[in-house]
N, C-alpha and C positions, 0 to 999 in steps of 0.2 A: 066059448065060455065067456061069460059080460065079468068084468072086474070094474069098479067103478074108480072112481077118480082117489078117494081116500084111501082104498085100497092099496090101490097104484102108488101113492104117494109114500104110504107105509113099508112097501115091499122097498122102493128105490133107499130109503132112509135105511133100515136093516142092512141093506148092502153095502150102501156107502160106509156105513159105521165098520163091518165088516173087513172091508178092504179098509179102512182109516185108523185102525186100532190100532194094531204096530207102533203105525208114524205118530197117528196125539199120542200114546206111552213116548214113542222115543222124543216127541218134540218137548211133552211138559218137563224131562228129565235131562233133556239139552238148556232148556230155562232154566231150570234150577241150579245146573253146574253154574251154569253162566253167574249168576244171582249169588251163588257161595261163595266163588272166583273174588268179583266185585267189593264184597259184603270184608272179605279177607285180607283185601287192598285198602279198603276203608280200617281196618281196623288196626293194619300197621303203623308204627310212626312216619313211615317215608312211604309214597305213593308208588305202587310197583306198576309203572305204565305194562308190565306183559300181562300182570293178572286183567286188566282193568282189558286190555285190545281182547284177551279172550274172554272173558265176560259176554260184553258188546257180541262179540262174531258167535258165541255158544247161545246168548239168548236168539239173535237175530236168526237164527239159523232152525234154534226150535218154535220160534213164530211163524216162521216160514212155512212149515209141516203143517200147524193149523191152521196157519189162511189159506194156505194153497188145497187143505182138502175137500174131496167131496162132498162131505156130509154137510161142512160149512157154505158151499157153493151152492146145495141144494137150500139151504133157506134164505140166502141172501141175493140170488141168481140176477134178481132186476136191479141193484146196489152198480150204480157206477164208480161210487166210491171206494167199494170192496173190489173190482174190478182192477183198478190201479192200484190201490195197496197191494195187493199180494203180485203187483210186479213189479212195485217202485220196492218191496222190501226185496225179491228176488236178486232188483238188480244193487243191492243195497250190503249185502251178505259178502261178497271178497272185499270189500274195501276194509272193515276189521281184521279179515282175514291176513291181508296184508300186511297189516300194519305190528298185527301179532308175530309174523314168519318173519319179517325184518328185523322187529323187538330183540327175538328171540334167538338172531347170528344164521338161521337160514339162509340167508339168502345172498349169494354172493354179485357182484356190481349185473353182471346180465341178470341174472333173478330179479333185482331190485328195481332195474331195465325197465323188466314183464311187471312185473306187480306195480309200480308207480301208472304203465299203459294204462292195465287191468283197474287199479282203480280209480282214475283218472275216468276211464268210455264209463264204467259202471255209476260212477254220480253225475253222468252228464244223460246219461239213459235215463236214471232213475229221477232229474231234473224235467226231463222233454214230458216220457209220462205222465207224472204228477200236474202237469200244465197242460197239453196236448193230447194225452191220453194214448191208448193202448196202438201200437203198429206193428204189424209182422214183421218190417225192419229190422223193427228194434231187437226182436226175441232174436232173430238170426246175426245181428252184429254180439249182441250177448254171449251168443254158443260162439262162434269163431271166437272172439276176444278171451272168452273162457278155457279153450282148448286150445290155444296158440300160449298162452300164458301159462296152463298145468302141462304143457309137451313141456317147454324151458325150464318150468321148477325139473322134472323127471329125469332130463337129460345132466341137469345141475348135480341133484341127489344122486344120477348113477355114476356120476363121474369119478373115475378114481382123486380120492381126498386124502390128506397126512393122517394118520393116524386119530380118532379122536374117540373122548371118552363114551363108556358103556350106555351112559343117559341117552349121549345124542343118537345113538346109535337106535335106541329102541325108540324114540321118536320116531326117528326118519323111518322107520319100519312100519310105522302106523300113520304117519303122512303120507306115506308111497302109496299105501293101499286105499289112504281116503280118496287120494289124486287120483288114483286107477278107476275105483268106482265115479269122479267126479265129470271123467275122462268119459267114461262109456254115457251116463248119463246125459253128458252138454253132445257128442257124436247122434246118439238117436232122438233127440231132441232137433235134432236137425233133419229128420227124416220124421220125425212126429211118430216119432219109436219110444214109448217112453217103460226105460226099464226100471226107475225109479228104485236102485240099490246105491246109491249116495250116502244118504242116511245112515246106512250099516257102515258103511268106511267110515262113516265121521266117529260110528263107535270103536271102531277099531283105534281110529286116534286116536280119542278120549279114554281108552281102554291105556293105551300106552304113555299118555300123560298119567295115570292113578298108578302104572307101572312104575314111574320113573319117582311119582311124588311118594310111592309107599318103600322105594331104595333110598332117597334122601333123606327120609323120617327116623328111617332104620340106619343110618349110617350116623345121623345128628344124634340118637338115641347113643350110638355106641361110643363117639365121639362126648356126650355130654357126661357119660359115667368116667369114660376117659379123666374128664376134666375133674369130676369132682372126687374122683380117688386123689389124682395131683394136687390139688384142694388141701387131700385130708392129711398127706403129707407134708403139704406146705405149711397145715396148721400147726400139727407137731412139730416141727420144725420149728416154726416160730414160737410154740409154748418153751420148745427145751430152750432157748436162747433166755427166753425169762424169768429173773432167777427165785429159786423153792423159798421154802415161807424164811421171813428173818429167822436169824441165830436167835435162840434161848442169850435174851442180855440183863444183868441188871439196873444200865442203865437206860434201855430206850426198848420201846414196846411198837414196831409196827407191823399194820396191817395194808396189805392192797388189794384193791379189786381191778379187775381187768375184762370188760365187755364187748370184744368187736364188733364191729355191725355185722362185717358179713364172715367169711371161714377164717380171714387173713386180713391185718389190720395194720396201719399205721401208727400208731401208739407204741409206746415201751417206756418201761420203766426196769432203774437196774440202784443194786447195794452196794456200795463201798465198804466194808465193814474195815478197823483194823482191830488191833490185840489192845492198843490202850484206848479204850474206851472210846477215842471217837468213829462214828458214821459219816457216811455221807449218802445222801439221795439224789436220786437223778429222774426225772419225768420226761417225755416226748412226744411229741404229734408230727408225724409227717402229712405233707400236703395229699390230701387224693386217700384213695381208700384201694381195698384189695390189694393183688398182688404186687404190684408196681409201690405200692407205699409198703409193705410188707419187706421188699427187699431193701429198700432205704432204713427201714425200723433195723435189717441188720446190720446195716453197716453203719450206724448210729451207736450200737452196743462195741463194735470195734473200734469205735473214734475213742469212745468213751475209756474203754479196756485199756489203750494204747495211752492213755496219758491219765493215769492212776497214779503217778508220781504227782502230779497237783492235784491233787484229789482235797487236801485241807484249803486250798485258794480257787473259789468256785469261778471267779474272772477269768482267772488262767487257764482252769479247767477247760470252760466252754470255750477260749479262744484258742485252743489246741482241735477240739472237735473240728468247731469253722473251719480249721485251715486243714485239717484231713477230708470233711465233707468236702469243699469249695470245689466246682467243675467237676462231681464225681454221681451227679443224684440227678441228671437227668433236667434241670432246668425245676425240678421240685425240692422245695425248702422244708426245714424243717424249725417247729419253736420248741424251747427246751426251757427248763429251770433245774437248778442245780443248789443244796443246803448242805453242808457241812455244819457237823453237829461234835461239838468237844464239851465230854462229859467232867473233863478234869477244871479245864478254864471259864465250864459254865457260861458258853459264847456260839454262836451260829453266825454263821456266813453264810450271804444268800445273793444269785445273780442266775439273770433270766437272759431268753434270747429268744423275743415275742412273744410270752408265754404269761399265761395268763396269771395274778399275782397269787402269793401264798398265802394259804390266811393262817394265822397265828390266836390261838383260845388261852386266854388267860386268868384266870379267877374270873369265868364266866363271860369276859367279854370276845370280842371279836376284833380282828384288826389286819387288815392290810401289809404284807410285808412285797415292796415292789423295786426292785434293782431292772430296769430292762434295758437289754442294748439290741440291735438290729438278730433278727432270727437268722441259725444259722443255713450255710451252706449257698447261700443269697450275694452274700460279699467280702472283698478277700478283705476289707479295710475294714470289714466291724469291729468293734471295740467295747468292751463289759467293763459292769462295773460293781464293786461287793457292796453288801447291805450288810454290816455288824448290828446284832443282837444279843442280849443278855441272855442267858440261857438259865431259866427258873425250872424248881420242880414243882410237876402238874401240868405244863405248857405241852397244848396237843398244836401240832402243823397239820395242814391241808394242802396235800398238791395235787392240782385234776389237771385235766385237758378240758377245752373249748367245749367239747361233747357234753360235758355235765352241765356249765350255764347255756347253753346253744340249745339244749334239750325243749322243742317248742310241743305245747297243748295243742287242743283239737282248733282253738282258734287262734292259732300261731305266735303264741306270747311265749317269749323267752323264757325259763327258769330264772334267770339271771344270777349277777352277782350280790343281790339284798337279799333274794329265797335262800341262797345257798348257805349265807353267814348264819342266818338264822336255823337250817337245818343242823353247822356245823354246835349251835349253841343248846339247841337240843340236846347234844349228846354227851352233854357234862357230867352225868352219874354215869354213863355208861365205858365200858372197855374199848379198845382202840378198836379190838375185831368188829366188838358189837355195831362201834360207831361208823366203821365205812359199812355193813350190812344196812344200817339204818338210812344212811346217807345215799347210798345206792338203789335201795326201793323205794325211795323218797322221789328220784329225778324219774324209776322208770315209771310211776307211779304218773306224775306229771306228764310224761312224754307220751304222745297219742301214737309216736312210730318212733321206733331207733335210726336218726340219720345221720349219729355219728358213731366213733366210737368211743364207750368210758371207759376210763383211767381214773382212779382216783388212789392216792396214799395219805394215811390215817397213822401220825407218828408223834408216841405221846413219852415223854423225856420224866421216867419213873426218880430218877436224879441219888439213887441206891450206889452205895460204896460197893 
């Protein structure tokens, strides 16, 4: 029977494809891992050199599949160039390999032994090659150096080891069996046997990596709900510390708002109230945000609690805090401001500790009221000092935190302290509640992201017998 030459050409190409399916699927799909690996490590903030060695070793390995196949062989066959690539990448493929298994606590001092050997001959192979071109040699120091180095990982993995956890466990189950098939593969390759089931073991690895990465997804999953129920208790926690709306007073009218940035905040604010008419207020920021500021905010409400006997002398006050914070907050400080208000002597007293000034609304205007001494919890020698004030009826105070002038637009401009007087000057018809709502949607209004947290109190002196 005559078959002519296109024919002939036809039938070998169906076959090759044939025989080459499998491996182009399983090579594009070794690419691709690789590729997602890489893509995954690029997109952390810290470069994960394991993703990054397996990447390299999963792409270079599903390249391998495709240059090394037939159907590619048949249309490039007179290519000397395609000739040595597909041995300079062959002999190219353990050196990620290694460098990944090392990465990754595999490989103990003889392993590391084998693997430095292994890919040490491998770039010096895949050197000679690329230069000198193809030698039977070479393929046969490749197999030995290949199966003298997976016998030593084998014997390494069968060895009895200390106990270790589940992950590595199901790794080394799917590295055994890559070894195995990589084993028999480099053995009849030396006989020009070729069984060509490698590829299937490397899925089996790969199978036990997506094993191990779908137990850690599902453990961080159970582990983050963990965290944010502790969250939602810590937030309660910290709301009950904060105290419920002021007393019904006739002489003083406030309002607070309270905004943290994230579940649990640094900030607090707390009332001193007594029976003859005077108040006092107290404001705070602790340094840092979350939970670590969140516990400092309590024991901030306890400095405070605990020296309630100076509550009418805000110097004394805050310098009683200091010396309960001092050596107790972790190396994180905190700024505070502190106003005593006496409805009978028509007088305020007012003293900070780094804390940003108070502002005071008076027949319309606005004004500065600023006593500051070092923030506490920072130094045992601080030292405060009072700002005396006349205490009129109609006079509204403003005490925030940094969060409210710190509040930056989309192109990074403070709200400042000139926006805010003028916001507080807006709110002169308005009620104390009205005016910290006002005041409040005014900075988030401003602000392009929340990156701190607000605090503001809104306390206006009605000056009623």
């Amino acid at each position: 029977m005559f078959i002519d030459s296109s024919t002939l050409t036809m039938a070998q190409v169906l076959r090759a494809f044939h025989r080459d399916a499998p491996y182009l699927f399983l090579g594009a799909s070794f690419m691709t891992a690789g590729v997602v690996a890489i893509a995954f490590s690029a997109l952390r903030r810290t470069r994960e050199a394991l993703l990054i060695y397996f990447g390299v070793f999963a792409i270079l390995y599903g390249m391998r599949l495709w240059i090394q196949s037939d159907i590619l062989e048949l249309t490039v066959t007179t290519s000397t160039f395609y000739t040595r690539l597909r041995l300079v990448v062959d002999y190219l493929v353990p050196i990620p390999a290694v460098l990944f298994f090392n990465s990754a606590g595999m490989l103990d001092w003889i392993g590391k032994i084998a693997g430095i050997a292994l890919a040490g001959i491998s770039l010096i192979l895949a050197l000679l090659t690329s230069i000198f071109g193809s030698l039977n040699v070479y393929h046969e120091i490749n197999n030995v150096t290949v199966i003298v180095a997976l016998s030593v990982f084998v014997v390494q993995f069968l060895r009895k080891t200390p106990a270790i956890d589940t992950d590595r466990i199901i790794v080394r189950r799917g590295l055994l069996i890559f070894i195995a098939c990589a084993l028999c593969d480099n053995i009849g390759g030396l006989f020009l046997y070729w069984l060509k089931i490698e590829p299937f073991g490397f899925v089996a690895f790969l199978c036990s990596l997506g094993i191990v990465a779908a137990r850690r997804t599902l453990q961080r999953d159970r582990q983050l709900s963990e965290i944010q129920k502790e969250l939602e208790v810590a937030r309660r926690i910290q709301n009950s510390i904060l105290p419920a709306e002021f007393p019904d007073s006739r002489q003083f009218q406030v309002a607070a708002r309270y905004v943290p940035m994230t579940s649990v905040a640094g900030d607090f604010y707390d009332y001193i109230v007594t029976e003859n008419g005077q108040v006092g207020l107290l404001i705070a920021d602790v340094s840092g945000h979350g939970v670590p500021a969140a516990l400092i905010a309590s024991m901030v409400k306890l400095a405070g609690a605990s020296h309630k006997d100076k509550a009418s002398d805000p110097s004394a006050f805050l310098l009683g805090m200091n010396a309960a914070l001092h050596g107790n907050t972790q190396n994180q400080f905190v700024t505070a401001a502190y106003v005593h208000l006496d409805s009978r002597s028509k007088e305020m007293r007012y003293s900070a500790a780094g804390h940003p000034p108070m502002l005071l609304m008076r027949d319309g205007q606005v004004n500065e009221i600023e006593a500051n001494g070092l923030m506490l919890a920072a130094f045992d020698f601080a030292t405060y000092f009072n700002a005396t004030e006349p205490l009129k009826r109609g006079d509204r105070l403003l005490l925030y935190t940094d969060g409210v002038i710190e509040a930056a637009n989309s192109a990074g401009t403070f709200l400042g302290r000139e926006t805010l007087h003028e916001l507080l000057a807006s709110t002169k018809s308005l009620s104390a509640t009205q005016a910290a709502d006002s005041i409040l949607e005014a900075v988030q209004k401003w602000s392009a992201r929340q990156d701190d947290d607000l605090t503001l109190l809104v306390c206006d002196f009605l000056g009623q017998a």
